[in-house]
Structure formats: C-alpha cells, structure tokens
C-alpha positions, 0 to 999 in steps of 0.5 A, spaced: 500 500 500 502 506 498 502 513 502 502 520 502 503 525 506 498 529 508 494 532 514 487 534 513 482 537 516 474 536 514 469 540 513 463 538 519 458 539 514 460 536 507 465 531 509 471 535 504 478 535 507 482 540 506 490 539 505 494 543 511 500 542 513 504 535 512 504 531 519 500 525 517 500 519 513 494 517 509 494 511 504 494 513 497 487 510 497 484 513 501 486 520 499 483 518 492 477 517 495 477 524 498 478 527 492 472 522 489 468 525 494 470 533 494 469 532 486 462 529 487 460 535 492 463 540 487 459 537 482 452 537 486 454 545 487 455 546 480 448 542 478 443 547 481 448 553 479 442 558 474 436 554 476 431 555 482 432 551 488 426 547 492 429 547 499 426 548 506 424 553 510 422 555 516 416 561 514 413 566 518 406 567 515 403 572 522 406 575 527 407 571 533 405 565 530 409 559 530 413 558 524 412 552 519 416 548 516 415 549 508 418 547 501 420 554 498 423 556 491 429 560 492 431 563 486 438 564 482 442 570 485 442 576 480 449 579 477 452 582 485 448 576 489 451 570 492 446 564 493 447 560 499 447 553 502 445 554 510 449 549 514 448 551 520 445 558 524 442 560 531 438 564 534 438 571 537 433 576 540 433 580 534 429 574 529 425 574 536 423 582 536 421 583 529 417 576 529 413 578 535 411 585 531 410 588 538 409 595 535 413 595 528 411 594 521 408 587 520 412 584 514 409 577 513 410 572 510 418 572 512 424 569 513 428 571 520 435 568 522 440 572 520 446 568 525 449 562 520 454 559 517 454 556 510 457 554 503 457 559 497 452 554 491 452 559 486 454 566 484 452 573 480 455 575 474 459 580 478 460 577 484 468 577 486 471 575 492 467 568 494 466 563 489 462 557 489 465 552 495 467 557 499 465 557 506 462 564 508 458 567 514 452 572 512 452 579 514 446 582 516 449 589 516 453 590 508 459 592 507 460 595 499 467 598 500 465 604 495 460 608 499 462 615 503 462 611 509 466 604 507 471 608 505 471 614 511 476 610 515 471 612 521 465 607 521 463 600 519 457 603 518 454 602 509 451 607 506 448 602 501 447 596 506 445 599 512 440 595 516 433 596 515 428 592 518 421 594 514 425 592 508 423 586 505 427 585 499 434 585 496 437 591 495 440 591 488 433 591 484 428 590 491 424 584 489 424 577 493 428 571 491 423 567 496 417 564 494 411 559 495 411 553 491 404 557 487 408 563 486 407 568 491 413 572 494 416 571 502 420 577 504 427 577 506 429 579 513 436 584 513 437 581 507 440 575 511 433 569 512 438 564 514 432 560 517 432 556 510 436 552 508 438 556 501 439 563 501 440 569 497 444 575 499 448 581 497 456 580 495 456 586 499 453 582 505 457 576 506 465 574 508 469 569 506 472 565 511 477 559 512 474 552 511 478 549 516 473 552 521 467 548 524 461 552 521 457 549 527 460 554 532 462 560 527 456 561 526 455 565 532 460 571 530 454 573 525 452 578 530 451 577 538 458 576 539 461 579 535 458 586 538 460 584 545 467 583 543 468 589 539 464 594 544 470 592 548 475 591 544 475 597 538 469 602 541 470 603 549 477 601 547 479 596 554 486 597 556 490 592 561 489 594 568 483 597 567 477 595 570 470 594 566 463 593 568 458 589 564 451 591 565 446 585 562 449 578 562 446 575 555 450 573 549 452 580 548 455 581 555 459 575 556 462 577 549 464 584 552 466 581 558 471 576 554 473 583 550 474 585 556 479 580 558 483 579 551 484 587 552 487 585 559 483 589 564 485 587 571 477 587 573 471 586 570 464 585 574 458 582 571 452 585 573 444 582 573 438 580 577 438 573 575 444 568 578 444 563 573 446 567 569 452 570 575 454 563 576 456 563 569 461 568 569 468 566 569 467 561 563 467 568 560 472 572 564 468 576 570 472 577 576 466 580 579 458 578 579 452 583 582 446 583 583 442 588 584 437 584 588 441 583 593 442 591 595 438 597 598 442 602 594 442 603 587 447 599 583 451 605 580 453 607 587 454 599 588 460 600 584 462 606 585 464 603 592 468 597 589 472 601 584 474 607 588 470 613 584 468 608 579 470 603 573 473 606 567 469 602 563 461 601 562 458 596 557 451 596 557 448 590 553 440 590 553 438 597 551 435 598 557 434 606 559 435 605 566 441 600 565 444 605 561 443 611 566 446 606 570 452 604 566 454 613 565 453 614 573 457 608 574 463 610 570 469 614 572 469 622 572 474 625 568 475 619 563 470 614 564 467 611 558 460 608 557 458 604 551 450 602 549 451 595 545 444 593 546 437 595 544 431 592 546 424 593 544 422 598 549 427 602 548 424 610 550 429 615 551 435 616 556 435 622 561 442 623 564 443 629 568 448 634 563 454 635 569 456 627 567 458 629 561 462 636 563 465 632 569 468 628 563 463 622 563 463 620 555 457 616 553 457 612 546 453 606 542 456 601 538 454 597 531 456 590 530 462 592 534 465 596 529 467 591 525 467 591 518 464 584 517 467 583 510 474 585 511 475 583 518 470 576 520 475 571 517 480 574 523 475 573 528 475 567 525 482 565 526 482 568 534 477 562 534 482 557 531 487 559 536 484 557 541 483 566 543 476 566 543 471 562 547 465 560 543 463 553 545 460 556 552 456 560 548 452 553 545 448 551 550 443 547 546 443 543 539 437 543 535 435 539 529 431 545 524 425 542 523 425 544 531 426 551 530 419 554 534 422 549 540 428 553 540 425 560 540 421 557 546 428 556 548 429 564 547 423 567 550 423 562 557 431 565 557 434 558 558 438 558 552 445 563 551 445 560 543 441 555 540 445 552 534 440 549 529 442 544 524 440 544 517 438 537 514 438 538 507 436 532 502 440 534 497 
C-alpha cells in the first residue's frame, strides 16, 4: 500500500478535507477517495448553479405565530448576489423582536435568522471575492467598500447596506428571491433569512472565511458576539489594568466581558438580577458578579464603592434606559467611558443629568462592534482557531431545524445563551 503525506482537516458539514500542513500519513487510497468525494460535492454545487432551488424553510406567515416548516423556491442570485447553502445558524433576540411585531411594521410572510454559517452554491455575474465552495458567514449589516462611509476610515457603518428592518427585499433591484411553491413572494429579513436552508444575499453582505473552521460554532460571530467583543475591544477601547463593568449578562455581555479580558483589564464585574446567569461568569472572564437584588442602594453607587470613584469602563448590553443611566453614573469622572451595545424593544429615551458629561463622563453606542464584517470576520475567525476566543460556552443547546419554534421557546423562557440549529438538507 502506498502513502502520502498529508494532514487534513474536514469540513463538519460536507465531509471535504482540506490539505494543511504535512504531519500525517494517509494511504494513497484513501486520499483518492477524498478527492472522489470533494469532486462529487463540487459537482452537486455546480448542478443547481442558474436554476431555482426547492429547499426548506422555516416561514413566518403572522406575527407571533409559530413558524412552519415549508418547501420554498429560492431563486438564482442576480449579477452582485451570492446564493447560499445554510449549514448551520442560531438564534438571537433580534429574529425574536421583529417576529413578535410588538409595535413595528408587520412584514409577513418572512424569513428571520440572520446568525449562520454556510457554503457559497452559486454566484452573480459580478460577484468577486467568494466563489462557489467557499465557506462564508452572512452579514446582516453590508459592507460595499465604495460608499462615503466604507471608505471614511471612521465607521463600519454602509451607506448602501445599512440595516433596515421594514425592508423586505434585496437591495440591488428590491424584489424577493423567496417564494411559495404557487408563486407568491416571502420577504427577506436584513437581507440575511438564514432560517432556510438556501439563501440569497448581497456580495456586499457576506465574508469569506477559512474552511478549516467548524461552521457549527462560527456561526455565532454573525452578530451577538461579535458586538460584545468589539464594544470592548475597538469602541470603549479596554486597556490592561483597567477595570470594566458589564451591565446585562446575555450573549452580548459575556462577549464584552471576554473583550474585556483579551484587552487585559485587571477587573471586570458582571452585573444582573438573575444568578444563573452570575454563576456563569468566569467561563467568560468576570472577576466580579452583582446583583442588584441583593442591595438597598442603587447599583451605580454599588460600584462606585468597589472601584474607588468608579470603573473606567461601562458596557451596557440590553438597551435598557435605566441600565444605561446606570452604566454613565457608574463610570469614572474625568475619563470614564460608557458604551450602549444593546437595544431592546422598549427602548424610550435616556435622561442623564448634563454635569456627567462636563465632569468628563463620555457616553457612546456601538454597531456590530465596529467591525467591518467583510474585511475583518475571517480574523475573528482565526482568534477562534487559536484557541483566543471562547465560543463553545456560548452553545448551550443543539437543535435539529425542523425544531426551530422549540428553540425560540428556548429564547423567550431565557434558558438558552445560543441555540445552534442544524440544517438537514436532502440534497
């Protein structure tokens, strides 16, 4: 029998092994059958490219009401489209916000899901930088790397694909490339809906990352824990030695709270009413917990006290108003900063008395981190192949995606940081 040297790696979806650095030998036979398979996989891609595609999806007919698992049809891509093969994607508060339709614009039938990890099938015409076969992770906030604010240098904010969450339809010619099997159109969710196994979405709006990392556990980068980590890594800009509050132990808390610690803060205290949610803490890199139940005082005096004047950096990660006055008052006078990363949908407005800001208190809001998705994801990506990122912990259910409406339950009773749900596609 002969053999060759070669290491490999295989893709937790399609089974493709990848060559990485020679450190293990295979027999010939076998690594002729991986290449057999590799080439079956291309080919089945390249079958469906320019034809419409019948799959599954989970579609929302009504607000609040469960999803069904139906069969659509999925259009081709248009000429600056990617189409895409969801292998994996998770749940995030947003998908649950805008299904509710508490007090917004009602846009149904609709896709949601916007958290997931996939494989290009086919492409537009003037597609460049991704190309079928390659291993991708959605963006539901653009970035065209042409317009005024892509090449400021000063925001990862798009002008063309900023998020708009009454559209929904695709940017480029604003029509919908879902639809029923009679016909009818089903509207897009910030131009993602991950929650069908082929999707459409603009080149602008998707990143090309190595095939070498699982697409279960990189989905999650998509949004929530992206945000954490950038809100502490690149908006309040933790440094070593300083000490961070994060107020709302969700995902995108303990996302900040990691931030926090990969900058090297020398203290980082977590803040929540629930306990289960304190006890979890260390996994992500808090120092300290609060609960604001346990004290007779207001939580901002609570760490002013333990920090001698306050932190040096406040994250606030549920978009509640209280929370947020909260975080400003809890800060140092002279230098703190205050970061709002989360938005609920209750949200009024703020009322802060004006002397923090004279007295040196800044108060700021961050968007995706402030990471430009398309140029900065795969590294983000990379820190999770190093063993610098922590995602794992963030998993803490597993879900087949015809159990999509089990997972949303999950969500609304709080007892699921991320639910993974696993695409079964039958071809």
């Amino acid at each position: 029998m002969s053999y060759a040297l070669f290491s490999c790696r295989t893709s937790p979806v399609t089974g493709i092994y990848n060559a990485r650095e020679i450190d293990a030998r295979i027999p010939r036979e076998v690594l002729d059958l991986l290449c057999v398979e590799k080439m079956a996989a291309e080919a089945a891609i390249a079958a469906t490219a320019g034809e419409v595609i019948t799959c599954n999806a989970a579609v929302a007919y009504e607000a609040g009401a469960p999803m069904i698992v139906d069969k659509i049809c999925v259009a081709p891509p248009k000429p600056s489209e990617v189409r895409l093969k969801i292998t994996h994607t998770s749940l995030c508060r947003t998908d649950l916000t805008f299904w509710r339709a508490i007090g917004q614009k009602k846009v149904f039938p609709r896709i949601f899901g916007h958290e997931a990890a996939g494989i290009v099938e086919s492409v537009g015409k003037e597609v460049t930088g991704v190309k079928p076969g390659d291993h991708v992770v959605p963006l539901f906030t653009g970035e065209c790397q042409e317009c005024r604010y892509c090449r400021s240098g000063k925001t990862n904010l798009c002008q063309k694909f900023k998020v708009d969450t009454d559209r929904g339809v695709l940017a480029s010619d604003g029509t919908s490339r879902f639809s029923t099997k009679d016909g009818k159109p089903i509207y897009h969710f910030l131009g993602t809906s991950t929650f069908s196994e082929y999707t459409v979405v603009d080149q602008a709006c998707v990143a090309k990352i190595d095939k070498a990392a699982p697409l279960d556990k990189v989905c999650l980068l998509s949004c929530g824990i992206t945000t954490g980590l950038g809100a502490s890594i690149n908006t309040a800009k933790v440094e070593k030695g300083s000490t961070v509050a994060i107020f709302g132990l969700g995902t995108i808390g303990f996302a900040a709270a990691q931030g926090a610690k990969i900058a090297g803060a020398s203290r980082i205290i977590g803040i929540d009413v629930l306990p289960e949610k304190l006890a979890l803490g260390k996994k992500f890199g808090l120092t300290d917990t609060v609960n604001p139940k346990e004290h007779d005082k207001p939580i901002q005096e609570v760490i002013k006290e333990m920090t001698d004047g306050g932190v040096d950096y406040a994250i606030e990660c549920v978009g509640n108003v209280k929370l947020i006055e909260a975080a400003v008052e809890s800060v140092h006078e002279g230098w703190g900063k205050a970061v709002v990363a989360g938005l609920d949908d209750n949200t009024k407005f703020v009322s802060v008395h004006p002397g923090n800001f004279l007295y040196g208190r800044l108060l700021t809001g961050t968007f995706f981190g402030d990471y430009k998705g398309r140029s900065q994801m795969n590294d983000l990506v990379e820190m999770y192949m190093k063993k610098e990122l922590n995602l794992d912990d963030f998993i803490t259910h597993n879900l087949p995606f015809h159990k999509v409406n089990e997972a949303f339950q999950l969500l609304i009773e709080g007892k699921c940081l991320r639910c993974v749900l696993h695409m079964e596609h039958d071809h």
